[in-house]
N, C-alpha and C positions, 0 to 999 in steps of 0.2 A: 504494500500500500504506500501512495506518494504524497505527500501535501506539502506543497510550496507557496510560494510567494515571488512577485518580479515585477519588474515596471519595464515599458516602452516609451520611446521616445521616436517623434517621426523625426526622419532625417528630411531636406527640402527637397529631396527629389521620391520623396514617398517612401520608403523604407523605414522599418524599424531597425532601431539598437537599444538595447536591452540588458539587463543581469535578470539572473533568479538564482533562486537557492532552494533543498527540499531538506526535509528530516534523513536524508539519504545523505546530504550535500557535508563537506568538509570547508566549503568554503564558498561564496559569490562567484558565479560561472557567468559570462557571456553567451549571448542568444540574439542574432540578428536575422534579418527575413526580407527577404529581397519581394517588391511588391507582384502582384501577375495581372498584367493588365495596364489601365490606367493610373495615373498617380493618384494619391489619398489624399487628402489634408482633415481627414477625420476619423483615420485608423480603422475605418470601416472596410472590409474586403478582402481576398484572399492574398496569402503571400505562401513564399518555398521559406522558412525557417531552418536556420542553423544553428547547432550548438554542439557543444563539447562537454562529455559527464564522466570523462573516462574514455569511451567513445567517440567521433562524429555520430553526430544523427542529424537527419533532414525530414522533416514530414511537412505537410502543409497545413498552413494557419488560416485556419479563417475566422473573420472579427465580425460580430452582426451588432446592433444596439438590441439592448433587451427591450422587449415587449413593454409598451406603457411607461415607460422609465425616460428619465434625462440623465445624459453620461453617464450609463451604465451598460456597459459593454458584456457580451458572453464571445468567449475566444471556443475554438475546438483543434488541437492538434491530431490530425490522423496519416495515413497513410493510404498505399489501393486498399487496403484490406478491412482494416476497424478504427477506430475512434480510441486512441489512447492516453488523452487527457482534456478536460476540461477544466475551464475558468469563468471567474469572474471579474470583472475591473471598472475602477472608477474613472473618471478625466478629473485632472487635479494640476493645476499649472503648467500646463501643455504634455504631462505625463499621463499616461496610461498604469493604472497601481491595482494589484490582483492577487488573487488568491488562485491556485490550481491543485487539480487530482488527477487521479487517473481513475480509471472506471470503475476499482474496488472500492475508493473512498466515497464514492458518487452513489452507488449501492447503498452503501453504511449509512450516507447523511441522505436516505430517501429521495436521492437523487436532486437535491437542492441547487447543483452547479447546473443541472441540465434543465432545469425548469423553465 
């Protein structure tokens, strides 16, 4: 089971850069995501995400606004195959600031990231 924490940050040509950290983490890891498509200016939309945990890993991000809500974002990290972590995130000074899991913690909390 994973639960982290991370903020985003758009770069001006629509990209994120990023840290996050999990209960897994020894230390603040970078996490950047190159946009797919047209440029953002409000973090909304998919991107190819990179980071390093020990590993490379790449999957795709995608950012949507939650339902009913002002700056509050639901992020979804997956791959072709499953859905392997979800988030949540506020906008707070041109930052993106979140909470994340993976689909065992999502289970656990009644599935509250995915709502």
């Amino acid at each position: 089971m994973v639960l982290g924490s991370f903020y985003f940050r758009l770069t001006t040509n629509g990209n994120l850069m990023g840290e996050f950290m999990n209960n897994l983490s020894q230390q603040m890891a970078t996490e950047s995501a190159d946009v797919i498509g047209e440029q953002n200016d409000n973090f909304i939309g998919d991107y190819q995400s990179t980071w390093f945990d020990g590993n490379a890993q790449t999957m795709r991000l995608s950012i949507t606004q939650k339902a009913h809500t002002f700056n509050i974002f639901r992020l979804v990290w997956s791959d072709d195959t499953a859905t392997h972590f979800v988030g949540e995130a506020f906008l707070s000074n041109e930052m993106l600031i979140g909470v994340y899991g993976d689909g065992d913690l999502d289970k656990r909390i009644n599935n509250l990231l995915t709502r």
